[in-house]
N, CA, C and O of each residue as an XYZ file, in Angstrom:
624
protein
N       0.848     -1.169      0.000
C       0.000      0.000      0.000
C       0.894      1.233      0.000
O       1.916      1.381      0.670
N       0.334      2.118     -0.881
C       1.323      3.273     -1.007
C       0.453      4.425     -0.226
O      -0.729      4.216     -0.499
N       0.586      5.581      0.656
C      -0.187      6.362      0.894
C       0.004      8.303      0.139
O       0.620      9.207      0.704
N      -0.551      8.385     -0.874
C       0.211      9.891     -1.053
C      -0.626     10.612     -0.986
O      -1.816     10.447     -1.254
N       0.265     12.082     -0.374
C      -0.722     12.988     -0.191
C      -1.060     13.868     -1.376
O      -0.988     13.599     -2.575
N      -1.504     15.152     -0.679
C      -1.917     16.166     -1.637
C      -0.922     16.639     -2.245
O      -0.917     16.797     -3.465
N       0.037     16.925     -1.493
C       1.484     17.422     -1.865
C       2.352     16.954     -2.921
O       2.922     17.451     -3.893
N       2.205     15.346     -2.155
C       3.211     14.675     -3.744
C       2.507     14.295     -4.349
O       2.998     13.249     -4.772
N       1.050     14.484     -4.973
C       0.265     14.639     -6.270
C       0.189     15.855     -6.814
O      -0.407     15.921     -7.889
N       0.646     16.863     -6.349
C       0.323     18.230     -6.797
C       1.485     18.541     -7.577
O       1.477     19.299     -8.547
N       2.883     17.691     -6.947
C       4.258     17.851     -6.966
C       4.498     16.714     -8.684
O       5.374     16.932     -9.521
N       3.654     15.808     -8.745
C       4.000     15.093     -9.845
C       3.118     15.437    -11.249
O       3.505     15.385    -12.417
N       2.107     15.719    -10.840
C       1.058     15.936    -11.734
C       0.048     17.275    -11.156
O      -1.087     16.917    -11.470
N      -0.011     18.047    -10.765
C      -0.823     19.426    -10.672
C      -2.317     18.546    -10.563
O      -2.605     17.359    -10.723
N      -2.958     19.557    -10.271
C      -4.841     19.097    -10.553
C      -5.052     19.835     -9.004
O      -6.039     20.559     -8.867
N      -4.260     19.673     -8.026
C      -5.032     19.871     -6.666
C      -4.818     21.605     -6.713
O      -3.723     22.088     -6.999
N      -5.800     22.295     -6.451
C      -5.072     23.730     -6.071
C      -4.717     24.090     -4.648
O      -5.432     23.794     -3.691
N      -3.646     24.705     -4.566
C      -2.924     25.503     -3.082
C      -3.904     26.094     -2.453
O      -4.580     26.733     -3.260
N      -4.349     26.186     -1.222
C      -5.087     26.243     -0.596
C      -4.415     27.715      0.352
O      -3.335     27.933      0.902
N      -5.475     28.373      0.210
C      -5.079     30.094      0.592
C      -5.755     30.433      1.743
O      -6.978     30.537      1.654
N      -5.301     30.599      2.646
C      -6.100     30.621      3.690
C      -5.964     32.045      4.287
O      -4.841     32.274      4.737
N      -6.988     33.187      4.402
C      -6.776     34.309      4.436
C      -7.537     34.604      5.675
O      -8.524     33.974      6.054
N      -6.928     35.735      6.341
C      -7.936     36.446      7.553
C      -8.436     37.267      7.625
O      -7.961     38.402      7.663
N      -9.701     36.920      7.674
C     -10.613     38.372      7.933
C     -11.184     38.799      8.478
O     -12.330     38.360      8.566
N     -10.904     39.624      9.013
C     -10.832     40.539     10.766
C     -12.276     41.365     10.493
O     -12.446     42.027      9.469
N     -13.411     41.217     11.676
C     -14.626     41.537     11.713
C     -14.087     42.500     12.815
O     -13.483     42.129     13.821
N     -14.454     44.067     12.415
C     -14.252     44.970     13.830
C     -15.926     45.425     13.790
O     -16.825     45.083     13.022
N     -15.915     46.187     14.765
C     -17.101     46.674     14.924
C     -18.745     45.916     15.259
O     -19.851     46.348     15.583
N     -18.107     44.475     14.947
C     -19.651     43.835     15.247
C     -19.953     43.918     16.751
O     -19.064     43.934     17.603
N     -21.693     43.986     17.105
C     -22.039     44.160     18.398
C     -21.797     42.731     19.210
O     -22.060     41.601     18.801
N     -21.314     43.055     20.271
C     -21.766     41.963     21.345
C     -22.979     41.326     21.489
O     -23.018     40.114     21.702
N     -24.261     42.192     21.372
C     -25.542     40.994     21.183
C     -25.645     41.001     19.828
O     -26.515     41.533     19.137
N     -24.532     40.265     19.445
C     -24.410     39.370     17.626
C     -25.234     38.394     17.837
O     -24.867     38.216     18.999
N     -26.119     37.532     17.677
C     -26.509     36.438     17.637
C     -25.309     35.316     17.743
O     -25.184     34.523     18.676
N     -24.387     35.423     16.502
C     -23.453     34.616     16.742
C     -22.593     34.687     17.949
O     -22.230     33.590     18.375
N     -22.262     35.543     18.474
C     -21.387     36.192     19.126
C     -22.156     35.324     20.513
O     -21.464     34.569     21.195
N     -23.622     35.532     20.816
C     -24.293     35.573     22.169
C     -24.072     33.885     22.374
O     -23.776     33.344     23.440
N     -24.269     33.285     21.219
C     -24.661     31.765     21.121
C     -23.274     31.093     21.931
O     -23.124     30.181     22.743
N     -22.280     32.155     21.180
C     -21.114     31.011     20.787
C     -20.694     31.845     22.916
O     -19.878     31.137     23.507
N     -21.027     32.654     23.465
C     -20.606     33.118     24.553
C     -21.753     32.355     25.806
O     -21.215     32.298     26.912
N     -22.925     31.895     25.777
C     -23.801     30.733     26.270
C     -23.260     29.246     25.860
O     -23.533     28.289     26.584
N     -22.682     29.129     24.976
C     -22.275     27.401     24.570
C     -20.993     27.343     25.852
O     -20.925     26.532     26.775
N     -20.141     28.375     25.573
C     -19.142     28.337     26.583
C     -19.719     28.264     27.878
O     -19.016     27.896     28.819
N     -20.850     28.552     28.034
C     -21.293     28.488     29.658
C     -21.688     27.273     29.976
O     -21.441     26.744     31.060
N     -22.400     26.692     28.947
C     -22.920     25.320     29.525
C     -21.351     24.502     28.968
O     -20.913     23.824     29.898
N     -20.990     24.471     28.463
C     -19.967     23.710     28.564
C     -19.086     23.357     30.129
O     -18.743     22.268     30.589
N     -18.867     25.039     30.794
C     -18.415     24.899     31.944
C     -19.168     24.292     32.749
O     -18.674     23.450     33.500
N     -20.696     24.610     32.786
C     -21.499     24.127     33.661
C     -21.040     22.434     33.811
O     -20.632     21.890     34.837
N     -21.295     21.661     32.139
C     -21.177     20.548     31.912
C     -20.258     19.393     32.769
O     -20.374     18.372     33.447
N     -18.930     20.657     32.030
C     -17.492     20.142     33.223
C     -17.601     20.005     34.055
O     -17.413     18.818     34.321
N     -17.945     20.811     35.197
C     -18.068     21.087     36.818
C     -18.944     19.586     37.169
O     -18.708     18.889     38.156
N     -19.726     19.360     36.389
C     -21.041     18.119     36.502
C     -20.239     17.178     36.497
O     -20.232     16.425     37.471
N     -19.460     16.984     35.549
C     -18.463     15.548     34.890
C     -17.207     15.178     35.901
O     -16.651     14.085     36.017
N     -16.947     16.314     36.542
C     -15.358     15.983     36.995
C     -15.303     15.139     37.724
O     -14.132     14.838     37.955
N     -16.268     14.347     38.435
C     -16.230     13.251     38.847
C     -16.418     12.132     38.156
O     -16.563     11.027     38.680
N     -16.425     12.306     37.206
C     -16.825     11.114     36.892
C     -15.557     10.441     35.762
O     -14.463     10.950     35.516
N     -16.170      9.063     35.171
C     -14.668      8.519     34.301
C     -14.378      9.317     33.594
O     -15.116     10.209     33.175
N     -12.883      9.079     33.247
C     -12.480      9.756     31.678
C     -13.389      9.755     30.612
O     -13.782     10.749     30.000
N     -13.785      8.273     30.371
C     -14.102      8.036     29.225
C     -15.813      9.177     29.121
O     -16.175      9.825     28.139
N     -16.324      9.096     30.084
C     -17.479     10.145     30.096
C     -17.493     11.441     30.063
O     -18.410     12.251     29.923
N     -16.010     11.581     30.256
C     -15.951     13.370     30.644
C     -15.266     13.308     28.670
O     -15.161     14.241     27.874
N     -15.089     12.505     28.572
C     -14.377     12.633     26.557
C     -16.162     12.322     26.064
O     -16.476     13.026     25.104
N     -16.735     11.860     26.323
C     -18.131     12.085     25.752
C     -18.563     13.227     25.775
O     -18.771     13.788     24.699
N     -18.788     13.814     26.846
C     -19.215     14.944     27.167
C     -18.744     15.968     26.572
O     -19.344     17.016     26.334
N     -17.375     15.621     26.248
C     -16.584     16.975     25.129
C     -16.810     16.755     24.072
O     -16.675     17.689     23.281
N     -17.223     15.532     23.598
C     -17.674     15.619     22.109
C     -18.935     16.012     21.903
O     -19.078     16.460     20.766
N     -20.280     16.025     22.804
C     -21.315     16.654     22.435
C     -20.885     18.136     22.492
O     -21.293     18.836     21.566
N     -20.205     18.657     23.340
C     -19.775     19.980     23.099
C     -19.312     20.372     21.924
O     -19.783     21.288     21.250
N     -17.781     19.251     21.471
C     -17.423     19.691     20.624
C     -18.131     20.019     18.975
O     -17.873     20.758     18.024
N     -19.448     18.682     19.430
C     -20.202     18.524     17.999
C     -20.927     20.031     17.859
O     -20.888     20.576     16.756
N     -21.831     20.947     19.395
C     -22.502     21.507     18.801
C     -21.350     23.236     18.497
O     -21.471     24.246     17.804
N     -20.579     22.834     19.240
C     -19.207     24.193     18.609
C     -19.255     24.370     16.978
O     -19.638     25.326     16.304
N     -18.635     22.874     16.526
C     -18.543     22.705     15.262
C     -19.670     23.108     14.438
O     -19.517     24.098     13.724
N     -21.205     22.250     14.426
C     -22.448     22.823     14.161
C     -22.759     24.918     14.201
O     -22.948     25.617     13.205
N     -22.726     25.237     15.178
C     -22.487     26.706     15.789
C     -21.758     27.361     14.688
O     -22.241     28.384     14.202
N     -20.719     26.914     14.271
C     -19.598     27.294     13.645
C     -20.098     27.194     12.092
O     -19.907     28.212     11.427
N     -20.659     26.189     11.499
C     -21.279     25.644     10.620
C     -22.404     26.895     10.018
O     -22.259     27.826      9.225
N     -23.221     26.541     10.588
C     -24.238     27.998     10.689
C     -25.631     27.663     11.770
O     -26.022     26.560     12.151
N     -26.296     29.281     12.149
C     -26.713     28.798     12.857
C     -27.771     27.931     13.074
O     -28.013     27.537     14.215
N     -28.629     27.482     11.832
C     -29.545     27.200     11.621
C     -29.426     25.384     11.705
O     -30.304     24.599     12.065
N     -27.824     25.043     11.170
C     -27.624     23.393     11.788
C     -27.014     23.345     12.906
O     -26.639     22.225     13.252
N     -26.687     24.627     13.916
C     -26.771     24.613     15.722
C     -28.090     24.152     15.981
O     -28.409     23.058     16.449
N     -28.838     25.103     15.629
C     -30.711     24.443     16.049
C     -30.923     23.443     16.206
O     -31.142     23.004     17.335
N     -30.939     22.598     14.969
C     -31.430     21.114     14.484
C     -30.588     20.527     15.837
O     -31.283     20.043     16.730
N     -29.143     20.552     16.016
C     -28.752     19.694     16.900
C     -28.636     19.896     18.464
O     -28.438     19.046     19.333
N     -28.813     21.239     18.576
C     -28.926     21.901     20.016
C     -30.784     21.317     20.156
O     -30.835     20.730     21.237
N     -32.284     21.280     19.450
C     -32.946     21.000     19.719
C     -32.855     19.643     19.814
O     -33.487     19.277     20.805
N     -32.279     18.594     19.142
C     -32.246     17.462     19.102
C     -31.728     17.022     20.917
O     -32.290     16.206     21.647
N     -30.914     17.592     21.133
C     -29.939     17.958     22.878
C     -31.074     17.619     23.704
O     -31.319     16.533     24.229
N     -31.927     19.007     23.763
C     -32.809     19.319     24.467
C     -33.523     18.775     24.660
O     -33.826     18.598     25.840
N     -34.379     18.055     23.440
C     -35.850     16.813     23.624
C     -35.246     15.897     23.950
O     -36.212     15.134     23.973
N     -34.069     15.007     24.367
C     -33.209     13.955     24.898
C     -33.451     14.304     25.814
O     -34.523     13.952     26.306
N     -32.474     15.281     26.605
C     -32.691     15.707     27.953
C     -33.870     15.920     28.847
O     -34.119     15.581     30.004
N     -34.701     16.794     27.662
C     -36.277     16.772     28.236
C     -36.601     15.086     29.165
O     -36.747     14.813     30.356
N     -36.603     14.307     27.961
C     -37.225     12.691     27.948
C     -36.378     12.910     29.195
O     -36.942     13.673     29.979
N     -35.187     12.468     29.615
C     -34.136     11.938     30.517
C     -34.588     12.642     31.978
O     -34.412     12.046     33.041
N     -35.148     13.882     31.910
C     -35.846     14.319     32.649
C     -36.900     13.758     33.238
O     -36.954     13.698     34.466
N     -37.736     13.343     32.569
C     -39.243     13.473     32.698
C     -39.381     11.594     32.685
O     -40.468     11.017     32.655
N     -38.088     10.914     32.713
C     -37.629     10.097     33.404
C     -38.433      8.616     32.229
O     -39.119      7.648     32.558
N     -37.984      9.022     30.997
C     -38.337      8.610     30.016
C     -36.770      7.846     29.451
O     -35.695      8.440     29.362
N     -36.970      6.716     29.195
C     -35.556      5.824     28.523
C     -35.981      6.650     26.943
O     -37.000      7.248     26.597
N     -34.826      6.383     26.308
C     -35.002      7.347     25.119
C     -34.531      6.207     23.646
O     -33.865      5.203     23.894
N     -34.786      6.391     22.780
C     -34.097      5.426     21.609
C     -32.861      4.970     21.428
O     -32.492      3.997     20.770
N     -32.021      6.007     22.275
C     -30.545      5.591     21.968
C     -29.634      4.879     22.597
O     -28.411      4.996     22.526
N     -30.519      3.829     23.473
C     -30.331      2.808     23.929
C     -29.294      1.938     23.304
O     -29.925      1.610     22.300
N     -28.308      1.421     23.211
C     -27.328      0.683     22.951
C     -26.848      1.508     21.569
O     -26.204      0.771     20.823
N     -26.923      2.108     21.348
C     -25.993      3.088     20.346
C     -24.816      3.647     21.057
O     -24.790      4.066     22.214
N     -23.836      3.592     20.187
C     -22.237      3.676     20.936
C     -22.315      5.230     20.406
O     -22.556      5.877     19.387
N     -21.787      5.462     22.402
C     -22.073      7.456     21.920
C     -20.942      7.949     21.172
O     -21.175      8.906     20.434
N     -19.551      7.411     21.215
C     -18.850      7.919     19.819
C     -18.860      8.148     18.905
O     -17.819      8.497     18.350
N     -20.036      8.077     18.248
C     -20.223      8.788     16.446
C     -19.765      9.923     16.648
O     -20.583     10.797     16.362
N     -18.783     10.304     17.029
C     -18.243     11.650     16.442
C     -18.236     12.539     15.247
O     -17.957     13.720     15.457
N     -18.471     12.203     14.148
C     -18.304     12.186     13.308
C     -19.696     12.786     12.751
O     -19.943     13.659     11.919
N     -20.518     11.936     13.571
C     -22.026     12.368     13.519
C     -22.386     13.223     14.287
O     -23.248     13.981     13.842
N     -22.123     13.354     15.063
C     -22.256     14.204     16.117
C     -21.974     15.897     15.919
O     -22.641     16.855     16.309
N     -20.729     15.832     15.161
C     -20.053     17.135     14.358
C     -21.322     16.911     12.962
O     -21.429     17.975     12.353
N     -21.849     16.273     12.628
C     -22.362     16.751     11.033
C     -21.453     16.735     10.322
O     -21.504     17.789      9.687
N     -20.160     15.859      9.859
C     -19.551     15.701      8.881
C     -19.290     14.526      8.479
O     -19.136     13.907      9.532
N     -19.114     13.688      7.487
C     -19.216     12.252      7.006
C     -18.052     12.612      5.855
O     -18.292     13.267      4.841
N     -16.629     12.009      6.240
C     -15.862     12.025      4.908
C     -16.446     11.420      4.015
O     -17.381     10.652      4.242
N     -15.817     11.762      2.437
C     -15.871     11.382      1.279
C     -15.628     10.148      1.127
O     -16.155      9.690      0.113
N     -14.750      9.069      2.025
C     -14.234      7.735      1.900
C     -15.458      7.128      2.751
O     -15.554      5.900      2.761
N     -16.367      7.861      3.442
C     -17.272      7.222      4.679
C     -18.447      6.792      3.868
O     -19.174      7.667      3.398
N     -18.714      5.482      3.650
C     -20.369      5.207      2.887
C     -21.200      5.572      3.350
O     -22.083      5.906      2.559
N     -21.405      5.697      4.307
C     -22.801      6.915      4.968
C     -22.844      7.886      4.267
O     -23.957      8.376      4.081
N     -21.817      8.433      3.711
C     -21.973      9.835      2.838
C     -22.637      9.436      1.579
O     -23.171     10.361      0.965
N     -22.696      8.568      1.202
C     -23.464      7.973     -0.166
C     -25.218      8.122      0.618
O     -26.155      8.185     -0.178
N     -25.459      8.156      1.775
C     -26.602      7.961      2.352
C     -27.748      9.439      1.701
O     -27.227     10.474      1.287
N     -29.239      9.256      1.732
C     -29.552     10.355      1.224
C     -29.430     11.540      2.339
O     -28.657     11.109      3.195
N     -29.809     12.676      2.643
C     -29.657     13.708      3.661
C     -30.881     13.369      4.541
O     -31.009     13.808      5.683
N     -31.410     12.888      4.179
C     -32.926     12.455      5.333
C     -32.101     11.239      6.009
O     -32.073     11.589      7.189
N     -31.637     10.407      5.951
C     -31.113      9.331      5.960
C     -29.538      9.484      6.722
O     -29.221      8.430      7.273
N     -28.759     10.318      6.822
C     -27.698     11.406      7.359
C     -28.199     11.892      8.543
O     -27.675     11.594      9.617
N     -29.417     12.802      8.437
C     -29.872     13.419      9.880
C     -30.483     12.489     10.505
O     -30.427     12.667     11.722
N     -31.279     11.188     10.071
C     -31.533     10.752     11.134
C     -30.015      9.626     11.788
O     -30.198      9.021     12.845
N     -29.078      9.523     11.285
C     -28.313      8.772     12.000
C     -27.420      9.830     13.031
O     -26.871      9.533     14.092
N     -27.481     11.427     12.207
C     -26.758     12.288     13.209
C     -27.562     12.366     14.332
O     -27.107     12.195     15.463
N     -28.885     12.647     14.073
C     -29.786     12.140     15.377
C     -29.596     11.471     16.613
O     -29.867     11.871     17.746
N     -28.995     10.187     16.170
C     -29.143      8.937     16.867
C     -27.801      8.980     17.744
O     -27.591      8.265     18.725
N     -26.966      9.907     17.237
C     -25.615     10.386     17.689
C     -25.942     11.205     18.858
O     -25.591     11.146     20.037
N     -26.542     11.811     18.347
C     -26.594     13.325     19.775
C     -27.355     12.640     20.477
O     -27.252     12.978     21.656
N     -28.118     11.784     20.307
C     -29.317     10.971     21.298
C     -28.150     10.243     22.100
O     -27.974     10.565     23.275
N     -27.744      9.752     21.801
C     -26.626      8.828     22.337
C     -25.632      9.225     23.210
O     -25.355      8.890     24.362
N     -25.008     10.246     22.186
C     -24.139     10.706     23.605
C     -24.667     11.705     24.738
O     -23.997     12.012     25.724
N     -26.174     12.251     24.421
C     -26.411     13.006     25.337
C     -26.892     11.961     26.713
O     -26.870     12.318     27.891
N     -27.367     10.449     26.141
C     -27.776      9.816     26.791
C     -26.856      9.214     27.821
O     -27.193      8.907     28.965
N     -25.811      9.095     27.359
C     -24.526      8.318     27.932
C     -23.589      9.359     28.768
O     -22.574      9.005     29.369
N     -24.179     10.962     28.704
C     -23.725     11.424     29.353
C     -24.253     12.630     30.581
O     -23.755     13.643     31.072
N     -25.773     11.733     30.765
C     -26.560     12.691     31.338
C     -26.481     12.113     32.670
O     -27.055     11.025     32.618
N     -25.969     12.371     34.013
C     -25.894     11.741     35.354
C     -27.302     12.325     36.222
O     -27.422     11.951     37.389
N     -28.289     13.187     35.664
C     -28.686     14.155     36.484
C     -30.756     13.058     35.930
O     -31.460     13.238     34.937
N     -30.931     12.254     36.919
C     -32.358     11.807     36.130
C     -33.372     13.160     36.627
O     -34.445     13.209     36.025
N     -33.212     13.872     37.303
C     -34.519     14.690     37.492
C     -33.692     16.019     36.776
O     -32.464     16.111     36.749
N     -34.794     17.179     36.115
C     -34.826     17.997     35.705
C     -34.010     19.223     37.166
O     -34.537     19.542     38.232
N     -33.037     19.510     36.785
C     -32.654     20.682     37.862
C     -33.596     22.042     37.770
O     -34.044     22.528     36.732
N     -33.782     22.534     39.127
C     -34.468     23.392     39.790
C     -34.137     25.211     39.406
O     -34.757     26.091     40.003
């Protein structure tokens, strides 16, 4: 097996283009940005999250950063696929609350992958249709929110 990258295909034969990565500096936007407010509340429950987790295993407190990390990424994405997966969060939690077992019962909460909303090009799920995509990203956030919720009653 040979593995080559972008580099030494670009280097033997051209086709890939150089990738330009430029910065562009937003001054003047308000503090109640929408984006700005979201992405300054995600950081809060995140801490909240932590403070909840630190007792508990590694392996749960690395769950717990990947639902974070999924809805950062999402957030980041735009805000409208934060929604879809921040509401998806919420009606889990709701159920987990209201002391309801939820679907994502033996689903392994590591779909990371799903969890972020991204499916490489080599991943056959990406051949999947987009109805067919959200509901397995679904089953992701169900999962790890499930596997990482310690709290069965709704806090006060």
């Amino acid at each position: 097996m040979v593995r080559r990258l972008k580099e030494d295909i670009r280097a033997l034969e051209g086709g890939f283009p150089t990738r330009k990565l430029i910065q562009v500096d937003l001054d003047g936007l308000p503090s109640v940005a929408p984006e700005l407010k979201l992405s300054e509340l995600l950081d809060e429950y995140r801490d909240v999250r932590q403070r909840r987790m630190s007792g508990t295993t590694k392996r749960k407190q690395a769950e717990a950063a990947l639902l974070i990390s999924g809805l950062q990424q999402r957030l980041l994405s735009s805000v409208e696929a934060f929604a879809r997966t921040l509401a998806v969060h919420r009606r889990t939690m709701e159920r987990l609350w209201a002391g309801e077992k939820g679907g994502a019962e033996g689903r392994s909460p590591m779909g990371g992958e799903l969890v972020a909303g991204a499916l490489g090009a080599d991943d056959e799920r990406s051949l999947l249709s987009e109805t067919q995509q959200y509901e397995l990203e679904v089953g992701a956030v169900e999962a790890v929110t499930m596997a990482t919720a310690e709290m069965p009653q709704r806090p006060t």
